[in-house]
C-alpha positions in Angstrom: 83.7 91.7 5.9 87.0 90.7 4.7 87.7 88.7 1.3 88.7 85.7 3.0 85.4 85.4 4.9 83.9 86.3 1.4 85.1 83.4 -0.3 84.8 81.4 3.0 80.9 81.9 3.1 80.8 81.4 -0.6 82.2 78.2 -0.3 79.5 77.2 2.5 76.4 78.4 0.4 77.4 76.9 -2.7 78.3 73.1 -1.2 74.6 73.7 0.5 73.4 74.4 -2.9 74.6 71.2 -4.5 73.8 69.1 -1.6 70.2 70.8 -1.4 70.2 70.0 -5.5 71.3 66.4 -5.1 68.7 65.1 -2.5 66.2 67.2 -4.5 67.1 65.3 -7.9 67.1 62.1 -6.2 63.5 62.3 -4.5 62.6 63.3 -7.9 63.6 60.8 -10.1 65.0 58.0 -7.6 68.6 58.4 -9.3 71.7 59.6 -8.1 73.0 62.7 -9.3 76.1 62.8 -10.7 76.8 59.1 -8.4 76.9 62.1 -5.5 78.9 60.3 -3.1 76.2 61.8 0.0 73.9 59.7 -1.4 73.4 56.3 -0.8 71.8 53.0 -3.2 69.6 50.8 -1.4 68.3 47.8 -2.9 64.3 47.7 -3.6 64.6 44.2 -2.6 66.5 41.4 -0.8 66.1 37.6 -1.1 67.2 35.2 1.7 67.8 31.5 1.8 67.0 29.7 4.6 67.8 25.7 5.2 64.8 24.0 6.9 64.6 20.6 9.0 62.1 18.3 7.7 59.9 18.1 10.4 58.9 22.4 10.5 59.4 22.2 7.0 55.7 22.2 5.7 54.8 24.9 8.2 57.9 27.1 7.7 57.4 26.7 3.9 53.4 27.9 4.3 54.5 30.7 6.2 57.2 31.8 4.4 54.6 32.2 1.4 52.5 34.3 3.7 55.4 36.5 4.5 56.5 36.6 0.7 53.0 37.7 -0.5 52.7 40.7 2.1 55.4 42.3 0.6 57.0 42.7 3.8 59.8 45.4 4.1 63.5 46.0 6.1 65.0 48.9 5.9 62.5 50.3 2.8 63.8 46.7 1.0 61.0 43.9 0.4 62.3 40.5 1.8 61.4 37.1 -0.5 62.2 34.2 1.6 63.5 30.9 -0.1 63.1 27.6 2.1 65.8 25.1 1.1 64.1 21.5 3.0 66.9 19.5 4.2 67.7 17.4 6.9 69.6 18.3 10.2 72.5 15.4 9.4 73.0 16.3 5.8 73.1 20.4 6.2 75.7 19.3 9.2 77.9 17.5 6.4 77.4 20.1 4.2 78.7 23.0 6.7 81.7 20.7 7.5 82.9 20.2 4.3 82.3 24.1 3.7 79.9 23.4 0.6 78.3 26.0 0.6 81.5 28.2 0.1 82.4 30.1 3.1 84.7 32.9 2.9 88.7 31.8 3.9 89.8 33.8 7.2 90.5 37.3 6.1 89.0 37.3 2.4 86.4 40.1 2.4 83.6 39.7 -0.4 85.2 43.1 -1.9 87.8 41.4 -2.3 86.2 38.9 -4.5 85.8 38.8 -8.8 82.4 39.1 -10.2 82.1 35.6 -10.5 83.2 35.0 -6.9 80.4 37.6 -5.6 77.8 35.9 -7.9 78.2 32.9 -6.4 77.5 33.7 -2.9 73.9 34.6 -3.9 73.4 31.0 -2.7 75.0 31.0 0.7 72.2 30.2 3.3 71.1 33.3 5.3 70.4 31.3 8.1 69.6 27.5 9.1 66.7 25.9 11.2 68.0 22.7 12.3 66.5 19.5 14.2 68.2 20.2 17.2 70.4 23.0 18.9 73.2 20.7 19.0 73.4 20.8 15.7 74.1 24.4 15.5 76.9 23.9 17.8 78.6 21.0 16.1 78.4 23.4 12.9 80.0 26.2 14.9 82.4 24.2 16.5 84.1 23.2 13.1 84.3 26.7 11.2 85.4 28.3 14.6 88.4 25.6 14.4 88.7 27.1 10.9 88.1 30.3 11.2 89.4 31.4 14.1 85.5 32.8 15.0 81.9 32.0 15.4 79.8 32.2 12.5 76.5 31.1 15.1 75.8 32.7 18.1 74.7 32.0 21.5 73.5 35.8 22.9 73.0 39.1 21.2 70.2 39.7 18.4 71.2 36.8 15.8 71.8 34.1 18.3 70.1 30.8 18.0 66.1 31.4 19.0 63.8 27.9 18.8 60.7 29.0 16.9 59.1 25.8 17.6 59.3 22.4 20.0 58.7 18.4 19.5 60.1 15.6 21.0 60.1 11.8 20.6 57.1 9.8 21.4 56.2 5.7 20.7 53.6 5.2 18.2 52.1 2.1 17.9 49.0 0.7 16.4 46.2 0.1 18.9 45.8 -3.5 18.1 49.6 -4.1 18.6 50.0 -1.4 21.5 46.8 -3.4 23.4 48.6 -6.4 23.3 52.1 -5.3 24.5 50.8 -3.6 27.5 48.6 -6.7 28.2 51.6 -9.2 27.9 54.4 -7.2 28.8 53.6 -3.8 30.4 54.6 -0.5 29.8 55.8 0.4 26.7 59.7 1.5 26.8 62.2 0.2 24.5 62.9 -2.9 27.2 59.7 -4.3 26.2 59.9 -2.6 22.5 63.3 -5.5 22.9 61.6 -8.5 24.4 58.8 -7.8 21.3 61.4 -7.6 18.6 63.3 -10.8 20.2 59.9 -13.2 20.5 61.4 -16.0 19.2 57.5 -17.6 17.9 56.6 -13.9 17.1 53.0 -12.4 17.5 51.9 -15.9 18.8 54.4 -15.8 22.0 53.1 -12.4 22.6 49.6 -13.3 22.8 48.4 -11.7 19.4 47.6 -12.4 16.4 49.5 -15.2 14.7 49.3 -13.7 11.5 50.8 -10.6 12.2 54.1 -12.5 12.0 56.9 -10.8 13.8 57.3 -7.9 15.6 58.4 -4.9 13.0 60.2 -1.7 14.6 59.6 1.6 12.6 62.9 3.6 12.8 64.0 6.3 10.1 67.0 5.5 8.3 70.5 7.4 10.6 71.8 8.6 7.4 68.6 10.1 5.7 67.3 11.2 9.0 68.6 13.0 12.3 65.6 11.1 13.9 67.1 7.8 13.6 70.3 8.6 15.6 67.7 10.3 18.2 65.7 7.1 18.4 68.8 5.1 19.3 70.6 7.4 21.7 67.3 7.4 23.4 67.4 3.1 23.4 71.3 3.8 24.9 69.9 6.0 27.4 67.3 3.4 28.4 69.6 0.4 28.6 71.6 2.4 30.8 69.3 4.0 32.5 70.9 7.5 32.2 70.8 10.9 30.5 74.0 11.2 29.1 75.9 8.9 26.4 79.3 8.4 25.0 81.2 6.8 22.9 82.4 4.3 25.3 78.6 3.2 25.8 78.0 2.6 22.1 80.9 0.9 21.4 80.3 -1.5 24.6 80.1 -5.0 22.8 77.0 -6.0 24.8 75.0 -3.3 24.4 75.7 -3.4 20.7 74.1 -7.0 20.5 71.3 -5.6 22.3 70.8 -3.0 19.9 71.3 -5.3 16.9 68.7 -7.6 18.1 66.4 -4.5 18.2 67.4 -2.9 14.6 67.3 -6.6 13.0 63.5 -6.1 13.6 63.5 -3.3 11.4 61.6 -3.2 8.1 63.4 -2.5 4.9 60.9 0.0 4.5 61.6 2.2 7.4 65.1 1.5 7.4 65.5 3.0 4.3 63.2 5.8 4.5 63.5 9.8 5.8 60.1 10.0 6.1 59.0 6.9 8.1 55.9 8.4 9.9 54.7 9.3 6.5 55.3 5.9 5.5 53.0 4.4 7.8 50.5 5.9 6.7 50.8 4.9 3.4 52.0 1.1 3.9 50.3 0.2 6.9 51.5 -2.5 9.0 54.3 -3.5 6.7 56.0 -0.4 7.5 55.9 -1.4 10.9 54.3 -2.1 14.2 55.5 0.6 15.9 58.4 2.7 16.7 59.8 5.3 18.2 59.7 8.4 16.0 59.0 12.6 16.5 55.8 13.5 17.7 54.7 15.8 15.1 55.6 13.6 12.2 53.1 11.3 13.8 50.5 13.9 14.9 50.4 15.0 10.9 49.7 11.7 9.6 47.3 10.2 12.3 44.2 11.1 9.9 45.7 9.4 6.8 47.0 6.5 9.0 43.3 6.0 10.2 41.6 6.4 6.7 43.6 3.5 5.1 43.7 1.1 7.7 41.2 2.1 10.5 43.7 0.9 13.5 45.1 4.0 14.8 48.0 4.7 16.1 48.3 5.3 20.2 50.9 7.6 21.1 52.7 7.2 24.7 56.1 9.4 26.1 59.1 7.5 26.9 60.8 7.9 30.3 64.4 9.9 28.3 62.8 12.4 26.7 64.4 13.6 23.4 63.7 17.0 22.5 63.9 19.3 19.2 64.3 22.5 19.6 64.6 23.5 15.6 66.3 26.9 16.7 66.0 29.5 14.0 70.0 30.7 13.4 71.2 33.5 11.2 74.7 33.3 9.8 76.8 35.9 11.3 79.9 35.6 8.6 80.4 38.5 5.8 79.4 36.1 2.9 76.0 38.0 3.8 75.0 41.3 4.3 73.2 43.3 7.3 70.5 44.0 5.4 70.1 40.2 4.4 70.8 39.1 8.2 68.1 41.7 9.4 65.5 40.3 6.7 66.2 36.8 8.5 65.3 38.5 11.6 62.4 40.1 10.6 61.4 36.4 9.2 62.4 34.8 12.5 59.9 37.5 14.5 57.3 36.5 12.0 57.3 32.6 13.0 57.5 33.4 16.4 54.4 35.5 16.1 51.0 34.7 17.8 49.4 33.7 14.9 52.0 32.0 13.4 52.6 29.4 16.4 49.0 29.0 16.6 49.1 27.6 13.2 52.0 25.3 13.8 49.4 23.4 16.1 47.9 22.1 13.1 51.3 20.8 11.7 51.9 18.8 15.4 54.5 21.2 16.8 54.6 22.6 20.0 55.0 26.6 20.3 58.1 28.2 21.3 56.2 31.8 22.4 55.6 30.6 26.0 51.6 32.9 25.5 50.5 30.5 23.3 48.9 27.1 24.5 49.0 23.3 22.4 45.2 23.6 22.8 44.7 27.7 21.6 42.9 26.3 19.0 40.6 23.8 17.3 43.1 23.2 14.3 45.6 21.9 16.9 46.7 18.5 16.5 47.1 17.9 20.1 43.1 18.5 20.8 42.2 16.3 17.5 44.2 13.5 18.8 43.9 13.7 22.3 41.7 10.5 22.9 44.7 8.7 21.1 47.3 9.8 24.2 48.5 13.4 23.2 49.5 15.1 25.8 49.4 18.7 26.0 51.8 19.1 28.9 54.4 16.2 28.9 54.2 14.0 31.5 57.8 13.4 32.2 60.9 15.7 32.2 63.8 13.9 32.1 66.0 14.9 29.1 68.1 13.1 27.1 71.8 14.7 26.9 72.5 16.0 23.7 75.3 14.1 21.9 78.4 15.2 20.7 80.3 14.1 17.3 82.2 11.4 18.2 78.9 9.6 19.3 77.3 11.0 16.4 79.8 9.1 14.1 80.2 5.9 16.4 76.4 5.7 15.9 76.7 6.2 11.9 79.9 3.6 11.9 77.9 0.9 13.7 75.2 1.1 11.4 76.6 1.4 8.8 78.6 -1.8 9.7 75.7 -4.2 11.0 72.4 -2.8 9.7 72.9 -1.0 6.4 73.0 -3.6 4.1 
């Protein structure tokens, strides 16, 4: 052999020495040696933020402490989760307006000072919304800004629901008795002719000192529920699916729907949490209203302990759904490993036994193998007797609007109801 192919084979063994000495050390003592640029640092832990819609907020908060205390591991790295509450409307302003600090087209977080990096330790991971729609009005606007979508529709960190409600009337049984006795079925025409009884109660053929009919509706700028509840009254006075902003700004239907927020109580109008409020105030929160189906489901029990009248739930002809899609944030202001701990967090509430225990918080599952009625916990089995329904009994959907009727909506009410 020849000296070059000495010092050629030299060469060989003693890099295979080092490298063999390096990944030794390292297994040893869990270091680097020497910063060996073979090796690699990963983090023995990784902490996500999540935004959470009201409404899957108690459940996704339970189950996120669940998660958290099994220690649960990505890619060797336990995940903590951190659920941030906050309605659908308000994390929509908040994307728009970029508060939470998203990165400027081309700025890399490398780029970035100390200081810079530091503060995107606070930039949602990912978002759970009301609604889908949501997620694309979100995407819309940074993709206007950005030049690219930061939410997806297909591949592994698209948009998945990972759980299901819709809007349904609740109405005390007294009240709801005497509706259906005087004027029918309930829908928000009669809901309109009961808010616009001149004599009140007494005209409708109840109780005279119920006084006037009160409508229960969450307050549009606290709650993505109140602009649900009145698209769905467009959609009934015009007896379609889909709504724009020629509809609300029509000057009769306007009137129509003043004479129907008019009957609104202070309460509710200026209230997030209106299903929650009745049961605590009882019939001066309202008579009725239309409002999500698991907000009402949760608070049935309390409802009927303070008041013993409860409250009978029936399904409007437009149906207005939630979908509260689980949606990780595809931007570099977070990094794989965060966006694959949202994943694994995402698998975790789509789990069996996960959506079986969101029965007992009033939501419908997402995983298609797992029934309202799996189990005795479930809300919709409790309350069936008040007019649950496991399967809904109709299916036509409600369009989902976009942001111009979104802010017509807002404008109008802000204008001739919130005073």
């Amino acid at each position: 052999m020849n000296r070059t192919r000495w010092i050629f084979v030299s060469i060989i063994a003693a890099a295979l020495v080092i490298v063999t000495v390096a990944v030794a050390w390292r297994s040893l003592t869990g270091t680097d040696a020497g910063n060996n640029p073979l090796t690699v640092d990963r983090p023995a832990e990784v902490r996500i933020r999540i935004l959470t819609a009201l409404p899957v907020e108690p459940w996704v908060r339970t189950a996120a402490q669940e998660f958290n205390a099994a220690r649960r591991q990505v890619d060797g790295a336990i995940v903590t989760v951190d659920i941030v509450a906050m309605d659908g409307l308000t994390a929509l302003g908040r994307w728009d307006r970029n508060d939470f600090g998203a990165l400027a087209a081309g700025v890399r977080p490398e780029d970035l000072s100390t200081a810079e990096r530091a503060a995107l330790s606070d930039f949602p991971t990912a978002w759970i919304p009301d609604s889908r729609y949501l997620v694309e009005l979100a995407n819309a606007s940074y993709k206007g800004r950005l030049g690219r979508d930061v939410f997806l529709t297909d591949g592994q960190y698209r948009a998945r629901p990972v759980a299901i409600s819709l809007f349904t009337w609740g109405i005390y049984a007294s009240r709801a008795t005497v509706l259906e006795q005087d004027l029918g079925e309930i829908n928000w025409s009669t809901i309109h002719d009961a808010a616009t009884a001149r004599g009140g109660w007494r005209d409708l053929g109840g109780d005279p000192t119920w006084g006037y009919f009160k409508l229960a509706v969450p307050d549009p700028s606290k709650n993505v529920g109140g602009l649900a509840a009145m698209i769905a009254a467009a959609g009934a006075y015009y007896n379609r699916t889909d709504i724009g902003v020629a509809e609300i700004t029509d000057p009769e239907f306007q009137a129509w729907l003043a004479e129907l927020m008019n009957a609104v109580t202070n309460i509710s109008g200026g209230s997030a949490y209106t299903a929650e409020d009745f049961a605590l105030f009882g019939y001066s929160q309202g008579d009725g209203g239309q409002l999500l189906e698991s907000d009402l489901l949760q608070n049935m029990q309390g409802i009927l302990t303070r008041w013993e009248d409860p409250l009978r739930i029936y399904y409007p002809e437009f149906v207005t759904w939630f979908d509260f899609p689980f949606t990780v944030w595809v931007g570099p202001e977070t990094s794989a490993l965060e966006k694959n701990a949202a994943l694994e967090f995402q698998r975790y509430l789509l789990s069996q036994e996960q959506q079986e225990k969101a029965l007992a918080y009033g939501l419908r599952p997402a995983n298609p193998d797992v029934a309202v009625t799996a189990n005795e916990e479930s809300l919709f089995v409790k309350w069936a007797d008040q007019g649950v329904q496991p399967v809904v009994p109709r299916s036509t959907a409600m369009r989902s609007p976009d942001r111009d009727v979104l802010l017509a909506l807002l404008r109008w009410y802000d204008l001739n109801v919130s005073q």
